[in-house]
N, C-alpha and C positions, 0 to 999 in steps of 0.2 A: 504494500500500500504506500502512496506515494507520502499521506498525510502522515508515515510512520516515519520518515525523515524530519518529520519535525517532533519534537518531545518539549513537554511541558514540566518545571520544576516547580516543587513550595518551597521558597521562603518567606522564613519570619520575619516579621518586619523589624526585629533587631538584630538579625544577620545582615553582616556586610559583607561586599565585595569589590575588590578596585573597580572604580569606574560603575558604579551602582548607588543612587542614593535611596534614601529610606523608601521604604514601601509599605504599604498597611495591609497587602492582601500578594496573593501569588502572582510571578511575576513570567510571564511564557518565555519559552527560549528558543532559539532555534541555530543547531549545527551551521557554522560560517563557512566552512570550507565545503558543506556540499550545496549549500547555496550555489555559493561562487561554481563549482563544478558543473550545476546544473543551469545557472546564468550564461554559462559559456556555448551553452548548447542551443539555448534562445535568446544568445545576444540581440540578435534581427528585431528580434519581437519589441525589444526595450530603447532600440536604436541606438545601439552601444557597439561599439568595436572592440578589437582584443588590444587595444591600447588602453581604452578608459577602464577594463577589465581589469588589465596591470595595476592600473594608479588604484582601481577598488583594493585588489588582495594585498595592496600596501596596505592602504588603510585599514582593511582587518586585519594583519600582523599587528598591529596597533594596541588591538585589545589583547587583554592578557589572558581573558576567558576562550574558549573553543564557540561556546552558543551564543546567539545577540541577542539582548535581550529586546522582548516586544514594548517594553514600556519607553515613553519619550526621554530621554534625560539620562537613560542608564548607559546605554554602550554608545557614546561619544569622544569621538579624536578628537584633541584638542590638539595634536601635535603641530608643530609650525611648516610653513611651507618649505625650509631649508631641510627639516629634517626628513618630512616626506620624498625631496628631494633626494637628500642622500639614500634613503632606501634605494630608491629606482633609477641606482649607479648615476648619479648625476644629471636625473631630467631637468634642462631650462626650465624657471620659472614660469615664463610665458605656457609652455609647453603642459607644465602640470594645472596652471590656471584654467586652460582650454581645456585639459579633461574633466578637471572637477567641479565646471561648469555640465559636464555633458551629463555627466552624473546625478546633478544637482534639476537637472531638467527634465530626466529620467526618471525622478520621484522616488529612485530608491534610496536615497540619500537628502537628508532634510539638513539644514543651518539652523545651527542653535546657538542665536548672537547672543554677545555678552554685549553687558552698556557700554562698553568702548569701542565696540567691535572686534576686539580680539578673540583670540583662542587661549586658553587657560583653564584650568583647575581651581576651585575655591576648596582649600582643607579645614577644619575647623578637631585641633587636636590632635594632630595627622592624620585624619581621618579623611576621605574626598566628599562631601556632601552636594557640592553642582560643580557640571561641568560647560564650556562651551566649547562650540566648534562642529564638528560633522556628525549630527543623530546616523546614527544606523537604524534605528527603531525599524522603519520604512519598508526596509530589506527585509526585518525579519516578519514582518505582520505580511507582506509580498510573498513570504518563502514555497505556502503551497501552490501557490498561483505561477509561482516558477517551475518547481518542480513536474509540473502538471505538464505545461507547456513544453518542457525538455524532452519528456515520454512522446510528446503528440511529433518532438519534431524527429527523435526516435523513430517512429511508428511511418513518418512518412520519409524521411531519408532509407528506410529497407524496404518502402515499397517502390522506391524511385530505382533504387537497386534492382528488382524482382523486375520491373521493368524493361531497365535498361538490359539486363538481362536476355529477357525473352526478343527483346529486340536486336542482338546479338548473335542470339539462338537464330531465328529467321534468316539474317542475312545471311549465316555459313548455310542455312538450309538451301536458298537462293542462288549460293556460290555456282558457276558452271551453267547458269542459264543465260544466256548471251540478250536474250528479249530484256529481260528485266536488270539486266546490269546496274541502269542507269539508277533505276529506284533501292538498289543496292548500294549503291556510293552515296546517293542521299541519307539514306537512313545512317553510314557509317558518319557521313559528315555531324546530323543530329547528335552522335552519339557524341563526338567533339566538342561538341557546346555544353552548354547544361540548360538543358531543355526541361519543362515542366511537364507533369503527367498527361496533363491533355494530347500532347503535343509526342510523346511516347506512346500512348493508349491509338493517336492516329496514325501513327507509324504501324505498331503491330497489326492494325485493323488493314492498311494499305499492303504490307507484305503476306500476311494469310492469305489474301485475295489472290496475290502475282505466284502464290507460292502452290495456290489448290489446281491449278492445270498439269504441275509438275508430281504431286502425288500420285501414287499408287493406291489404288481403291480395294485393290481385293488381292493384293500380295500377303497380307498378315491375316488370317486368321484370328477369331478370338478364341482363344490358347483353353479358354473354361470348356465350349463347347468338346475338344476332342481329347480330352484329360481321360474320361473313361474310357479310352481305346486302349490304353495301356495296362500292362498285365505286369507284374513284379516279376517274376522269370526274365522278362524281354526290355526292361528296363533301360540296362544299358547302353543300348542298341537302338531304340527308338527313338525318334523328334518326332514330337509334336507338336513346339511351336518353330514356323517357320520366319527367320526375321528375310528372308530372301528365298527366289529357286537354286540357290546354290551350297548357302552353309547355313548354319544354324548357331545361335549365340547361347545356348544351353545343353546341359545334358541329365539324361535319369540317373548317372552316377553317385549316389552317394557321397558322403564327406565325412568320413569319423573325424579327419583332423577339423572339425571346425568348433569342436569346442576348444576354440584357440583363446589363448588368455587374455587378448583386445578385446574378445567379445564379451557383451553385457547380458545380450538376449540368450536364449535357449537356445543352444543349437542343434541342427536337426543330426536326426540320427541315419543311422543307414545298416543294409546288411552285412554279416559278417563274410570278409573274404572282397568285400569291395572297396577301392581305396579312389580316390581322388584329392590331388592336392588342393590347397586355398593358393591363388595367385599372390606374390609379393609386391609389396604398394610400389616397386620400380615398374611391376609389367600394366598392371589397373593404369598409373598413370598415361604410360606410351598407348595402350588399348585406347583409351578416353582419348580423341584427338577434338572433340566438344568441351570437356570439361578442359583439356590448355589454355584453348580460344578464349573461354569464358571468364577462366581463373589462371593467369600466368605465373602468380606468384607462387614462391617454392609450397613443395608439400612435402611435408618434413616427417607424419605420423599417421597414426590409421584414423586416431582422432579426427584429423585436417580430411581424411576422407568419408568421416559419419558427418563433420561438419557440413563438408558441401554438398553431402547426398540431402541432407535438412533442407540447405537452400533452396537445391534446383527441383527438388523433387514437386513442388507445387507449380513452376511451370509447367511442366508433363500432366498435371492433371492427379498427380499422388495424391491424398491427403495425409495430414498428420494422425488419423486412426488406420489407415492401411499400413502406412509407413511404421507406427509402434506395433503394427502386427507382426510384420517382417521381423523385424528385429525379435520380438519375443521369440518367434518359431525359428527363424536362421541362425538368429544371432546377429551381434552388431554387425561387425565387419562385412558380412554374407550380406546381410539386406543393403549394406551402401553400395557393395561391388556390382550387385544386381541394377540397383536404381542406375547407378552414372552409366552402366552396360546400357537400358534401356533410354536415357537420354542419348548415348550416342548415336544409335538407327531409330531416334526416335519417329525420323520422316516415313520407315517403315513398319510402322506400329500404330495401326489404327485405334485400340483404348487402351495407353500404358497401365493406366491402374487396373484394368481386368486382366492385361499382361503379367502384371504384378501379383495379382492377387493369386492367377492359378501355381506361379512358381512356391507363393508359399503354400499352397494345400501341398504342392509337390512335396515340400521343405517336410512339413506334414507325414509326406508317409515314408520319408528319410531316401528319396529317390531325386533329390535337385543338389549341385554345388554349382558355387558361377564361376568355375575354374574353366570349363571348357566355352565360357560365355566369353571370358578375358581371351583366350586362344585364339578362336573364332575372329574376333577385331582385328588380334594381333597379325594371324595371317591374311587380313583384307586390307591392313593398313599400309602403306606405302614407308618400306624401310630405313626409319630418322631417329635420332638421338632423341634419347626423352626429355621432356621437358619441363624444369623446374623439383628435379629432382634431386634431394639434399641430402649425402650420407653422411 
């Protein structure tokens, strides 16, 4: 819960603290540094930069507390402009003036004059009883209304992602069709911008279109329909589902090795006297010539590949209850090899998630590993170094 970033404290109103004057009733508080954390993520929203950001996390270094408090008067800097400056290795006056102006118009940060207008502490006994200069109050009574807003912008930078994505996906789909090239360079150039969802949502809506003359309509079978053709004796030896007229990207083999120790899920069983190995994340990588494109960055563990099986698994149509299927019956690893297997021919796979789903009833009755699914790519794929791969 977002509102559990903020936490509320009692004190007495004869408790003191630096930079806190009396109070006669509880005083709210709120965590400063995840504020600032989560301010950084909807700066936009507050029309703040990651400069006036800077001059803020000065200014909370200031207090000596970690929470601000919500009440007016309590968590104020009074510190002088020299020495603000020196925190921030020697920002111009002029310089830190213009931020804490932008700050100050920002509303998260309120002026609390003294009648000279200075900035100062009044102590009474050594004690600090008023202060002036820069209330934080502001900030903190703001805090869920930041937080809120960081999730939202969370929530739409990974769907801009899923996106950009699928709009990625398409073009290599597209790749090798000389008609529609053009609307292929287009979409690559969008991708070069930073284009908004609309503008992404019309791109994908424009390439499905240039893309559905180029499909295959009745190359792939759905894999549920001919599952009961198979007999555990002939296991083996049989395809059922075809991802082409020429190979196949599964097999009825078995897999005792998959209860490998990266895995989380169940893993499936198989008979005894049948062996199949699990692919190592060098060959899954070179097999995926989709998941390179999409994700160039190294992948360094099996983790990085349940990770991206998560991602992309929702543009194919997976959900996240078929998806935690897999995994329970396969096991982790199994059910990711499987997914990025079925994004790569994805263009020949008329419903992946029915794809998906018969491999694990397969998984089920310990007659699927996606060993010979990674093989299968590996010898369709045109012979190149792998890529982004980190030992």
């Amino acid at each position: 819960m977002l509102l559990s970033f903020v936490k509320f404290t009692m004190k007495h109103a004869s408790e003191q603290m630096f930079g806190q004057a009396r109070s006669a009733g509880p005083v709210p508080e709120a965590d400063k540094w995840l504020i600032l954390r989560a301010l950084s993520k909807a700066a936009d929203d507050y029309g703040l930069s990651h400069r006036n950001l800077n001059v803020l996390s000065t200014l909370l270094s200031f207090l000596p507390d970690r929470e601000i408090a919500q009440a007016s008067g309590v968590s104020v800097v009074f510190a002088s402009n020299r020495a603000i400056s020196d925190r921030l290795n020697g920002m111009p006056e002029s310089t830190l003036r213009r931020h804490l102006a932008q700050l100050l118009a920002s509303g998260l940060v309120s002026r609390r004059a003294s009648p000279n207008g200075k900035r100062y502490a009044r102590r009474l006994g050594g004690e600090r009883i008023e202060a002036y200069g820069f209330d934080l109050a502001p900030l903190a009574l703001e805090a869920p209304a930041i937080l809120e807003r960081a999730a939202q912008v969370e929530r739409h930078g990974e769907e801009l992602r899923l996106l950009r994505d699928r709009v990625s996906l398409l073009c290599g789909e597209l790749a090798g069709h000389a008609p529609e090239a053009v609307l292929a360079t287009e979409a690559r150039k969008l991708l070069r911008r930073k284009p908004d969802m609309g503008a992404l949502r019309q791109m994908i809506e424009h390439l499905t279109q240039a893309i559905a003359p180029f499909r295959p309509q009745d190359r792939v079978e759905n894999p549920a329909r001919k599952a009961p053709e198979l007999s555990g004796s002939d296991s083996q030896n049989e395809r059922h589902i075809q991802y082409s007229n020429i190979d196949n990207l599964e097999s009825e083999g078995p897999d005792p090795r998959n209860a490998d120790p990266s895995q989380t899920g169940k893993p499936a069983q198989g008979n005894e006297g049948q062996t199949a190995s699990i692919p190592n994340i060098g060959q899954v990588i070179a097999a995926c010539q989709e998941l390179r494109t999409m994700h160039p960055e190294p992948i360094r563990h099996w983790a990085d590949i349940s990770h991206l099986a998560d991602r992309f698994a929702p543009m194919i149509g997976i959900g996240e209850h078929l998806l935690n299927e897999a995994r329970q019956v396969m096991g982790e690893v199994s059910a990711a090899i499987s997914v990025l297997c079925i994004l790569e021919r994805h263009a020949d796979i008329r419903t992946p998630p029915a794809y998906l789903r018969s491999l694990v009833q397969r998984a089920r009755q310990g007659s699927f590993t996606p060993g010979p699914m990674v093989r299968a790519l590996l010898n369709r794929a045109t012979p190149e170094a792998p890529v982004g791969i980190v030992s």
